[in-house]
C-alpha positions in Angstrom: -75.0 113.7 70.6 -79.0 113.6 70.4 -82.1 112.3 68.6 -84.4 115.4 68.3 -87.3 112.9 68.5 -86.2 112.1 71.9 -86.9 114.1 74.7 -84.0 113.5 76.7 -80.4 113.4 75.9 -77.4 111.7 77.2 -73.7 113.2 77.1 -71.3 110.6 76.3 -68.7 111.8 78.4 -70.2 112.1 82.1 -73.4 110.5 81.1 -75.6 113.2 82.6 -79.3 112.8 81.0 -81.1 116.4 80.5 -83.4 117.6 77.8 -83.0 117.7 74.3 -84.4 121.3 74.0 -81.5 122.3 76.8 -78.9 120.5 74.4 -79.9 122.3 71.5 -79.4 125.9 73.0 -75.8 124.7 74.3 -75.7 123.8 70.5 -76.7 127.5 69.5 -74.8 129.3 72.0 -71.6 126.7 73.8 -70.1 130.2 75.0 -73.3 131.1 77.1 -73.0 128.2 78.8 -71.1 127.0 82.0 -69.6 123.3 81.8 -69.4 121.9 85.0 -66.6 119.2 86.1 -69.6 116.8 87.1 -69.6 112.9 87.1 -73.1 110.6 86.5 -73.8 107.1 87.0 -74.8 104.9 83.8 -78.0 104.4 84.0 -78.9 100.9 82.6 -80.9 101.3 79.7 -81.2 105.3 79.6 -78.8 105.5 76.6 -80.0 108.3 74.6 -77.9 108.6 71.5 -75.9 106.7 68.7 -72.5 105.9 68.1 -70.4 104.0 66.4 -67.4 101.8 68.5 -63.7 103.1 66.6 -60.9 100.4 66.7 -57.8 101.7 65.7 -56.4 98.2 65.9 -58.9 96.3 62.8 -56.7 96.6 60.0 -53.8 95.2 62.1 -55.6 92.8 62.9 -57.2 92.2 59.7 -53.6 91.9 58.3 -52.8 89.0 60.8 -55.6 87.3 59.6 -55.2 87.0 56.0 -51.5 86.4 56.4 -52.5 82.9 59.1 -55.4 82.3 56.4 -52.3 82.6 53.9 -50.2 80.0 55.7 -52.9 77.5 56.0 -53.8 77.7 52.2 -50.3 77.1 51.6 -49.4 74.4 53.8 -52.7 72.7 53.3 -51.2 72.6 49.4 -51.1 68.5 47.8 -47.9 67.4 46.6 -47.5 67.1 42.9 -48.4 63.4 42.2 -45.0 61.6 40.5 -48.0 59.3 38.4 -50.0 62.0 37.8 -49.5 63.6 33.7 -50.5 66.5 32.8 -51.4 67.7 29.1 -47.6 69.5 28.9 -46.1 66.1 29.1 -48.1 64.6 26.1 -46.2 65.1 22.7 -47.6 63.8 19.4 -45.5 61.3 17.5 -43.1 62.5 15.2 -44.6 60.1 12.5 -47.6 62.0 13.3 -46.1 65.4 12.7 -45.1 64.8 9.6 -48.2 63.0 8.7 -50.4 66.1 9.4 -47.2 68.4 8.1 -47.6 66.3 4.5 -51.5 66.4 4.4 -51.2 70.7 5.2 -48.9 70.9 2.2 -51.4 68.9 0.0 -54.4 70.7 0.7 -52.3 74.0 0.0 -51.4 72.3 -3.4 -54.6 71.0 -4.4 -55.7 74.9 -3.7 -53.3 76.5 -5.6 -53.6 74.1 -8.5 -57.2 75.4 -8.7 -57.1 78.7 -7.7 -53.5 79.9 -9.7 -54.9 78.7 -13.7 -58.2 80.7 -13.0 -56.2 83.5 -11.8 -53.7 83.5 -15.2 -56.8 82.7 -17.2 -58.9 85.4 -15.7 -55.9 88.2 -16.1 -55.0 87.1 -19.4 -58.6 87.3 -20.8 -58.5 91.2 -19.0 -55.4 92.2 -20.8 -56.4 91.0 -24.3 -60.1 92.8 -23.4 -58.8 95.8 -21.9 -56.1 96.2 -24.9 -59.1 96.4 -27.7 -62.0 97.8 -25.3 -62.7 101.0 -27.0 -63.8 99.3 -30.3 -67.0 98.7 -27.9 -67.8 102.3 -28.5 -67.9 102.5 -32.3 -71.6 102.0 -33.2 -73.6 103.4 -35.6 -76.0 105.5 -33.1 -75.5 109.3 -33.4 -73.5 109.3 -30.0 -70.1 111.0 -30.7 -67.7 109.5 -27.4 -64.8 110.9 -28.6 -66.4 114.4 -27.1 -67.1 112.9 -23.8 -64.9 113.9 -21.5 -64.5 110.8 -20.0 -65.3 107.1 -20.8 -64.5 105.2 -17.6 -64.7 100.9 -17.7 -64.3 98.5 -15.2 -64.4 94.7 -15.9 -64.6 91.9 -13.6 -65.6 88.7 -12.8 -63.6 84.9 -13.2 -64.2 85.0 -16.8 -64.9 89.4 -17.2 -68.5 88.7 -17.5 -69.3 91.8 -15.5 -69.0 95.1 -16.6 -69.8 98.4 -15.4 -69.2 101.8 -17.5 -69.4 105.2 -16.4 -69.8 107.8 -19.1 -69.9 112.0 -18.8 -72.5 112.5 -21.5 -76.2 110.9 -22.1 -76.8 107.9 -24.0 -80.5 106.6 -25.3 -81.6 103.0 -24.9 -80.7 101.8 -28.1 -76.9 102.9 -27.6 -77.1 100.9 -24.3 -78.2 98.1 -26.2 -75.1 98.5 -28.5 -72.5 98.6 -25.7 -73.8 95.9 -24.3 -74.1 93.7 -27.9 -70.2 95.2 -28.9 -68.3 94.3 -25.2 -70.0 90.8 -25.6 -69.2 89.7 -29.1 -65.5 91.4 -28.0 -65.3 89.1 -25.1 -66.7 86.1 -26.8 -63.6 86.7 -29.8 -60.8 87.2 -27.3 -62.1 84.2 -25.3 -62.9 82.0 -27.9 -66.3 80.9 -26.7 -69.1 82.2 -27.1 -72.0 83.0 -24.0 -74.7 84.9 -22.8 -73.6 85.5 -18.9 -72.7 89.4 -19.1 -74.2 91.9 -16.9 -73.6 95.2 -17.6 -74.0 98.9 -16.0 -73.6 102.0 -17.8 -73.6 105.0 -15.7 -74.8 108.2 -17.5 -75.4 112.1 -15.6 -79.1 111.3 -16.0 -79.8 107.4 -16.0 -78.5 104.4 -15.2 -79.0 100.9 -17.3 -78.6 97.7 -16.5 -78.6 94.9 -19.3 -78.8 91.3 -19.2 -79.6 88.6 -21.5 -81.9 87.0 -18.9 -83.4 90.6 -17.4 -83.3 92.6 -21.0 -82.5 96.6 -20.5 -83.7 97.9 -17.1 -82.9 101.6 -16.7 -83.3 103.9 -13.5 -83.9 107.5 -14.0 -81.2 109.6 -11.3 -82.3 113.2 -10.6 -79.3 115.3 -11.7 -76.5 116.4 -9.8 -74.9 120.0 -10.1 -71.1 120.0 -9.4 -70.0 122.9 -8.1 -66.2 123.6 -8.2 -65.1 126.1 -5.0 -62.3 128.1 -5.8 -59.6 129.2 -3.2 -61.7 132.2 -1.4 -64.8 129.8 -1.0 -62.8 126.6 0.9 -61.2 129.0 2.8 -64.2 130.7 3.8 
C-alpha cells in the first residue's frame, strides 16, 4: 500500500521502507520479482501509507450495548401512579349522552322539515312542467320542431327556474325570445305564481342564447362542428 505523492513506501507486513517507484514495478510485474523472508524495525513516525483498523468484534459488541442500554431504559421505567387519571378513565354522564343524543336528533329534524317540503315541492312542480313541456314549442315563428331530430330540455333549479335546451336545427332571435316567453308563462300556470327569475339556454349547431329578464337575449356565435360517423373498417383501422 502507497501514496504516489510520496516518495517512499512502507510494506505493512515487515515494515521495510523503499521507494515508491520500486513498488510500482513489483505492482506491474509481482512474478519478476524475488520476496525475501526479511523482518524491519518500526520506525517511529516513518508510516508511509493508509489503512483502516478491521474489528470483527463491533457488531457484537454493538449488540451488547443496545441490549444494557435496553435494560436501563426499562428498569429506569416510573410506576403507574394509583392517583394519577388518565383521559380513558373519564366517561361523560349518561344524562349527558342523552342530552347531546336528543339535541343530534333535533337538528336532524329541524333539517329534514326544511329540506323534505322543498324537495316534494320542487319534484312536483317538475312533473306537472315536464308532463306539458312541448306546448313551449308551438309559436307562431316559421320554425317547424317537429322536423328536428331532436328537441332535448333540462330543468332545474328549487323552484325550475333554470332551463337549458339543446336543439338539432337553427333558431333566429325572435324564436329564442318565444321559448323563453312560452316555458315562463307554463311555469308560472303550473306553479300558480307568477315571476321573472328564469334563466334560460338554448343550444343550437350554430349559436348559443342566453335569456333573462334582467340581462335580455345574449347570444354567442359557435363555429360549426362536422360529425363524422366512422364505420367498422375506419375504428378498426
Amino acid at each position: 500500500m502507497f501514496d504516489d505523492r510520496d516518495e517512499l513506501c512502507e510494506c505493512v507486513f515487515c515494515n521495510c521502507v523503499f521507494p515508491s517507484s520500486e513498488a510500482a514495478e513489483i505492482l506491474a510485474n509481482p512474478d519478476g520479482y524475488e520476496f525475501k523472508n526479511e523482518t524491519f524495525e518500526k520506525q517511529e513516525g516513518s508510516k508511509h501509507y493508509y489503512s483502516n483498523p478491521v474489528m470483527p468484534d463491533i457488531i457484537e459488541k454493538a449488540v451488547k450495548r443496545d441490549e444494557i442500554s435496553k435494560a436501563k431504559a426499562d428498569s429506569a421505567k416510573l410506576k403507574p401512579n394509583e392517583f394519577e387519571i388518565s383521559p380513558n378513565d373519564v366517561k361523560a354522564p349518561k344524562k349527558l349522552l342523552i342530552q347531546w343524543g336528543i339535541g343530534t336528533l333535533i337538528v336532524v329534524a329541524i333539517i329534514v322539515a326544511i329540506a323534505l317540503p322543498l324537495y316534494l315541492n320542487r319534484k312536483s312542480l317538475k312533473d306537472k312542467i315536464s308532463a306539458d313541456v312541448n306546448m313551449i314549442y308551438a309559436t307562431s315563428s316559421n320554425v317547424d320542431y317537429s322536423t328536428f331530430d331532436y328537441k332535448q330540455i333540462n330543468i332545474y333549479g328549487i323552484t325550475c327556474q333554470y332551463v337549458k335546451i339543446a336543439l338539432s336545427g337553427d333558431i333566429d332571435d325572435g324564436d329564442a325570445q318565444a321559448l323563453y316567453s312560452n316555458y315562463s308563462h307554463l311555469r308560472s300556470d303550473k306553479r300558480g305564481k307568477t315571476t321573472n327569475d328564469v334563466e334560460m339556454y338554448i343550444y343550437t349547431p350554430d349559436t348559443i342564447y342566453f335569456i333573462s329578464e334582467e340581462k335580455g337575449l345574449v347570444k354567442d356565435v359557435q363555429e360549426p362542428v362536422e360529425i363524422i360517423e366512422t364505420t367498422t373498417e375506419e375504428t378498426s383501422k
